[in-house]
C-alpha positions in Angstrom: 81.9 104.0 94.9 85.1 103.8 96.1 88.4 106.3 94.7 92.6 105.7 93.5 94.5 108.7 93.1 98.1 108.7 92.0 100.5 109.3 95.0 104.0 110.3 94.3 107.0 111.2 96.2 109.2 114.1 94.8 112.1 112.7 96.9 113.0 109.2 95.2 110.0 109.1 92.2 108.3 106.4 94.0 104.8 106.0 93.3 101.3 104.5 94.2 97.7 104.3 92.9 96.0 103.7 96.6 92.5 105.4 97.9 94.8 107.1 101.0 93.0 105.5 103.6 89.9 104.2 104.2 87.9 103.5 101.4 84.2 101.8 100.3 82.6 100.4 96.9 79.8 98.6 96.9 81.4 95.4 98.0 84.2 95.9 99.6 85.7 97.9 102.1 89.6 98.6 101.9 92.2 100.4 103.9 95.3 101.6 102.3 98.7 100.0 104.2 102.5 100.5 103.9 104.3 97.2 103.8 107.3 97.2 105.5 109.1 94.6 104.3 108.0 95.3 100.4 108.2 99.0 101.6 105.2 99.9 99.0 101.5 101.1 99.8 98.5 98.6 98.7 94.8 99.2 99.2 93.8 95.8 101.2 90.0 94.3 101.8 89.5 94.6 105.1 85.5 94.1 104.8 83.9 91.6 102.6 80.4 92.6 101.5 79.5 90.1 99.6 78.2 87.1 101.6 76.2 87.5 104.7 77.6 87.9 107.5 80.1 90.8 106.2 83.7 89.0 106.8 85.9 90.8 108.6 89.6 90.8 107.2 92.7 92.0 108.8 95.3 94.5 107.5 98.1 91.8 105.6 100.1 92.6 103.1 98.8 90.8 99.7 102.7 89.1 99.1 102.4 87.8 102.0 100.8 87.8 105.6 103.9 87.1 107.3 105.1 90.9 106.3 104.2 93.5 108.8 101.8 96.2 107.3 101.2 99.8 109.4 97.7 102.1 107.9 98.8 105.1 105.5 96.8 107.9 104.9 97.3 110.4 102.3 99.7 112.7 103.1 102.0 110.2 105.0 105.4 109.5 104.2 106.9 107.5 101.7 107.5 103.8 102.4 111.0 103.8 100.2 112.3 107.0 101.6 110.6 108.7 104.7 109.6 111.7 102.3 106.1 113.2 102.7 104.3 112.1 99.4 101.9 113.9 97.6 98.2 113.3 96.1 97.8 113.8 92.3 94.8 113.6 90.6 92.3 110.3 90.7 92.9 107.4 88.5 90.0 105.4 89.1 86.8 104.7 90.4 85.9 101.5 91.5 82.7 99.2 92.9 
């Protein structure tokens, strides 16, 4: 079962619901990636479960793939302002 939490930066009030990283539910695998040309943090499939062979997916930002996406993990900076951002408590759990 895979994990959001609430990330927030206490520099310019941005904030995100991402895993922080690498995450895992029963059908899908994600990574959490800083866009930036959107310059905001999504959690992104980057292993499909679900049909046989697992698909592999690469790291694109879900506006679009032309937009260059880097990996965040929690405790990385903010993608608005540069400011370390900090980890509040879970919002969801997810399969």
């Amino acid at each position: 079962m895979g994990e959001r939490f609430q990330f927030v930066c206490a520099n310019c009030g941005y904030s995100a619901e991402v895993s922080g990283g690498g995450d895992a539910g029963e059908v899908d695998v994600t990574n959490t990636v800083a866009c930036e040309t959107c310059r905001c943090l999504y959690d992104v499939i980057v292993l499909d479960m679900r049909h046989s062979p697992h698909t592999e997916k690469p790291e694109r930002c879900p506006k679009s793939p032309k937009h260059k996406v880097s990996p965040w993990k929690s405790g990385g900076l903010c993608p608005k302002c540069g400011k370390p951002m900090e980890k509040g408590g879970t919002v969801c759990l997810w399969d």
